[in-house]
C-alpha positions in Angstrom: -13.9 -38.0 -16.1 -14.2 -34.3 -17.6 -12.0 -31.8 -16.4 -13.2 -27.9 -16.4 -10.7 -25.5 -17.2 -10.1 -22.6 -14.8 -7.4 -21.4 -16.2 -6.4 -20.4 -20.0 -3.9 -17.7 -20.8 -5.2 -16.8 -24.1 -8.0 -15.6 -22.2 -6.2 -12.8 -19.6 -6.3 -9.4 -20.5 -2.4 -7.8 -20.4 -2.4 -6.0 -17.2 -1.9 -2.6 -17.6 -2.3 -1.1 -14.3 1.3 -2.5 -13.5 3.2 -0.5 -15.8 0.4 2.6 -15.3 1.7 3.3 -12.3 4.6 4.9 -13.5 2.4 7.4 -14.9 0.7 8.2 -12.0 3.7 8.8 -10.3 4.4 10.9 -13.2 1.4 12.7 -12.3 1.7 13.4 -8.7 5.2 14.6 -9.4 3.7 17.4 -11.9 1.6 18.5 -9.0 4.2 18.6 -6.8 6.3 21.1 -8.9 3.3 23.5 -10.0 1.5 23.3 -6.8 2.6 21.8 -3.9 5.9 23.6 -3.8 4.0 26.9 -3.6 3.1 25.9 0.1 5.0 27.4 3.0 5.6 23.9 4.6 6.8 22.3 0.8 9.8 24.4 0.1 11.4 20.7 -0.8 8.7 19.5 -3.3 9.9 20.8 -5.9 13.1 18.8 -6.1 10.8 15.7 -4.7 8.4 16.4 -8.0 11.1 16.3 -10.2 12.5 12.8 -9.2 9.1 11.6 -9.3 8.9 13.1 -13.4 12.2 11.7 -13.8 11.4 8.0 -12.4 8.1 7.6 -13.2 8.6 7.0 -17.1 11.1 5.0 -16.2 9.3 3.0 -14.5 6.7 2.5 -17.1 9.4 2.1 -19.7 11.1 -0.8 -18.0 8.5 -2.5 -16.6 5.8 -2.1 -20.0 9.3 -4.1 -22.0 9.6 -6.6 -19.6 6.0 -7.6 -19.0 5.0 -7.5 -22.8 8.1 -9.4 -23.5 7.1 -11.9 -21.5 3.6 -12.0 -22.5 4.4 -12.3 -26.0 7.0 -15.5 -25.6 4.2 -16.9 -23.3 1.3 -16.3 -25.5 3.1 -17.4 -28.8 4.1 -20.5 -26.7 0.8 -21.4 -25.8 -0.7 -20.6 -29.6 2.3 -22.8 -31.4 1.9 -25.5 -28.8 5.1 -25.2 -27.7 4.5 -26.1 -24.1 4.8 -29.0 -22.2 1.7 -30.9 -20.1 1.3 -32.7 -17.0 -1.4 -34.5 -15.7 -1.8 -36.0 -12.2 -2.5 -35.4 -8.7 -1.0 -32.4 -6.6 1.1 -33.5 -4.1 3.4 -31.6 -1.5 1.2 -28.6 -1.7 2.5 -25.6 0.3 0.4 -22.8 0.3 1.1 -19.2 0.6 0.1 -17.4 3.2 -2.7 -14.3 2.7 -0.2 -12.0 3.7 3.0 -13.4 0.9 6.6 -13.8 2.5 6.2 -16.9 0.3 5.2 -18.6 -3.3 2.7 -21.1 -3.1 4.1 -24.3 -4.5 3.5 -28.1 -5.2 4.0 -31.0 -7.8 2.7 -33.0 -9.9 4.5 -36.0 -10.8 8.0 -34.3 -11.0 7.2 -31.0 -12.3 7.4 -28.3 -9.6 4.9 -25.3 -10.0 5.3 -21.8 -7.9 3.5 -18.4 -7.8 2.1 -15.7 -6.0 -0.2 -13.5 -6.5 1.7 -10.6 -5.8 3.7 -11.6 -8.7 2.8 -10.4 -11.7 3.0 -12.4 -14.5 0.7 -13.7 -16.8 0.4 -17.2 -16.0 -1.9 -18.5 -13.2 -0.7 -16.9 -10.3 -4.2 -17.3 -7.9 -3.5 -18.9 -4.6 -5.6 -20.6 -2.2 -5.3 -17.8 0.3 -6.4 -15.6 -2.3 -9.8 -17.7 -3.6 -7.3 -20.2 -5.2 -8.4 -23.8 -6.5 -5.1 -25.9 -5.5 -5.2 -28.3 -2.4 -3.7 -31.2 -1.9 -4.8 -34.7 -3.5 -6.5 -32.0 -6.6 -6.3 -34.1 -9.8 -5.4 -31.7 -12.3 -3.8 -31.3 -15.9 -1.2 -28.6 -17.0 -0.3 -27.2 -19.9 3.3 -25.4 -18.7 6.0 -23.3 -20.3 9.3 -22.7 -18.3 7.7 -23.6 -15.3 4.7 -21.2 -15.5 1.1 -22.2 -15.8 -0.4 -21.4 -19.3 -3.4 -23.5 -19.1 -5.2 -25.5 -16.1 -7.5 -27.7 -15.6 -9.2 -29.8 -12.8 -11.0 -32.7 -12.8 -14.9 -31.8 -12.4 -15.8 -33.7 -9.5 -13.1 -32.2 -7.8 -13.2 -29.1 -8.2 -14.6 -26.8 -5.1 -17.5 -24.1 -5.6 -16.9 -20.4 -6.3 -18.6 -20.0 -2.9 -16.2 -22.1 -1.2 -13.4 -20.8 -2.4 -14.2 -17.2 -1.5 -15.5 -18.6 1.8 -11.9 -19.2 2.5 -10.3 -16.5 0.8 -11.9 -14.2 3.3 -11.4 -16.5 6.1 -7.7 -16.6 5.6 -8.0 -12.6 5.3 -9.3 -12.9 8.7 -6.6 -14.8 9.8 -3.8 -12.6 8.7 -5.7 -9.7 10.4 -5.3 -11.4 13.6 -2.2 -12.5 13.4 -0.9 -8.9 12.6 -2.9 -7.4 15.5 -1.9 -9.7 17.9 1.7 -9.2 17.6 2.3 -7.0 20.3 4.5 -4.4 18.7 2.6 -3.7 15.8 -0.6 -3.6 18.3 1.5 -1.2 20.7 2.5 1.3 17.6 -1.3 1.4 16.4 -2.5 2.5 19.8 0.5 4.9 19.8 -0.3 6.5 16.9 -4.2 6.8 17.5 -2.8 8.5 21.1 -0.5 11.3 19.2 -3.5 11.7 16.5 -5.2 13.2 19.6 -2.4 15.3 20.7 -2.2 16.7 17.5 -5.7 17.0 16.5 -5.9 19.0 19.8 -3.1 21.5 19.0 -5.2 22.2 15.4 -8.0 23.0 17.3 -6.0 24.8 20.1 -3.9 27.1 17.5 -5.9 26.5 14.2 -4.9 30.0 12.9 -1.3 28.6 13.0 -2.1 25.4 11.6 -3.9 26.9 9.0 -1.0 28.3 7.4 0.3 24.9 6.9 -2.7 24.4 4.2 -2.8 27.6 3.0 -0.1 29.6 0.7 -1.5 33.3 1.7 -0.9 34.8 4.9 -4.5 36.0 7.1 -6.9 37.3 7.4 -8.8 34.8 6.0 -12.6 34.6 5.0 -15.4 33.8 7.2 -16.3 30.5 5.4 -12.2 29.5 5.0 -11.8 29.8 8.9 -14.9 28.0 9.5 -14.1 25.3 7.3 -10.8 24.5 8.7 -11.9 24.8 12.3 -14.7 22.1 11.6 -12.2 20.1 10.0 -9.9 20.4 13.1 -13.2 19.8 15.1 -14.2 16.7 13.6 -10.3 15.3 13.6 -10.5 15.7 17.1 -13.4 13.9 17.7 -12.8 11.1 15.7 -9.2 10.8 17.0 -11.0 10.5 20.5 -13.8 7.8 18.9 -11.0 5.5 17.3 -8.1 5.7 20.1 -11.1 4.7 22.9 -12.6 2.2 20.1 -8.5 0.5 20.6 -8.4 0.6 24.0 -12.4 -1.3 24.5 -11.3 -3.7 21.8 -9.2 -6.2 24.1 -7.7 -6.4 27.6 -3.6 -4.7 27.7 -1.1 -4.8 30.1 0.3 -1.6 31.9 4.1 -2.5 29.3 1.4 -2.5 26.7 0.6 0.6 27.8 4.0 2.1 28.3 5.5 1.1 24.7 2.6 2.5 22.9 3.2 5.9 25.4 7.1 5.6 24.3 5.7 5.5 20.2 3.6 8.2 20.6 6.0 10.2 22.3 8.8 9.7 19.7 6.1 10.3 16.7 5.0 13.7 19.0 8.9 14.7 19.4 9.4 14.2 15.8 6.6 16.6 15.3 7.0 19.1 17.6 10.3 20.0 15.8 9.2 20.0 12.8 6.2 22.2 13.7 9.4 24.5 16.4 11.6 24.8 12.5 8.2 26.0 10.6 7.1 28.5 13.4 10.5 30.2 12.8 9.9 30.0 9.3 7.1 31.7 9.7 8.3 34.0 11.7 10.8 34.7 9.6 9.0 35.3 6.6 6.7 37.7 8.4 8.9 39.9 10.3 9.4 43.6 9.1 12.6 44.0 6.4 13.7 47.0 8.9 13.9 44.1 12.2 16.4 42.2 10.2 19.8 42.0 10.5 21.8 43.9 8.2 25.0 42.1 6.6 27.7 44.6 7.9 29.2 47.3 6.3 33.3 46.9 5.4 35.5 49.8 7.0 
């Protein structure tokens, strides 16, 4: 019988979003120093920016040696034919759930494969969760280097659709989203948070020429157009605040304790607020008050 390869790693593409992430950390701590720290509220970006310039490269650095490394002993592996192959039918096939926590692992004969796929290496790493072809009983031959899949391949007959395969993949997305909002705490901090959204959205629209200094660097007056924008801004928050936390409560029947916790989150997240907003009022204040109201350091004898 003829076996279709769906896997072959001189075919993958070196994946350089991984190690490009330093970069844009890179990038977002540039921005930090030359604009963000120009805002009242950001007095701290700066020193946030520069640990951002400092670790991004690094980052990069480490992570650009250690994948290419590994790519290259992999690839020059798989080219030499230095790499050993297996071929039989999988057998005590775990699969990893859609949300990780886990490798997905099984064996064939009495070699042991794992990944995941948010591992990143460049052997096969696709999961059944994640539009996978393993399953159980799959006759299958590898071609495998320190464990790792370089090269597989399943038997034709046995080999599901496309279709299927992302049939499930999105099924088991399905199921990991209901598993997450049915746990009652993480359900209880969403509605929580949607409630304090709706505090807060009300307090832009209720002092917006307050909260507009929190966006903008200059003190008023401002433009016509400026205020205008920021006050539909505020406007539409607001609304959609109200749209989404009503949306959460229609979506399924709560208890009153349901009720309560997500009260007690949304009551910590508006304390935690409400100082922070208290300590930049008096910044504020501060900054604006007349150089003759302050207090003079006093004068030695």
């Amino acid at each position: 019988m003829d076996y279709v390869t769906v896997f072959d790693i001189s075919k993958q593409q070196f994946e350089w979003w991984w190690p490009a992430i330093g970069l844009l950390i890179l990038a977002l701590g540039l921005v930090c120093i030359k604009f963000v720290s120009r805002w009242p509220s950001q007095k701290n970006a700066k020193i946030i920016g520069w640990v951002m310039v400092v670790f991004g490269p690094i980052f990069t650095i480490v992570v650009y040696n250690s994948q290419t490394s590994m790519w290259a002993d992999w690839r020059s592996a798989y080219d030499r034919g230095a790499y050993s192959t297996v071929e039989g039918v999988v057998h005590d096939f775990k699969p990893m759930p859609y949300e990780g926590h886990q490798d997905e692992c099984f064996w064939v004969k009495n070699q042991k494969f794992c990944y995941s796929d948010y591992i990143v290496q460049p052997g096969f790493r696709q999961s059944t969760s994640h539009g996978g072809p393993i399953r159980e009983g799959l006759p299958v031959r590898i071609a495998y280097y320190e464990g790792q899949i370089l090269r597989l391949d399943v038997r034709a007959d046995s080999l599901a659709p496309e279709a299927a395969r992302t049939a499930n993949a999105k099924a088991e997305q399905a199921k990991w989203q209901e598993r997450a909002m049915s746990e009652p705490n993480v359900d209880r901090m969403l509605l929580g948070f949607s409630l304090f959204a709706v505090v807060i959205s009300f307090l832009w629209n209720l002092d917006w020429r307050h909260y507009v200094r929190y966006w903008i660097r200059r003190d008023p007056p401002y433009s016509a157009l400026l205020e205008l924008g920021f006050r539909a801004f505020f406007l539409l928050s607001f609304v959609g605040a109200v749209v989404h936390l009503f949306q959460l409560i229609n979506e399924r029947r709560r208890s009153a304790v349901d009720f309560e916790k997500a009260a007690l989150f949304s009551l910590i997240w508006i304390g935690i607020f409400g100082v922070y907003d208290l300590v930049m009022r008096r910044r504020l204040r501060a900054k604006n008050r007349p150089p003759s109201s302050r207090p003079q350091p006093a004068s030695g004898s």
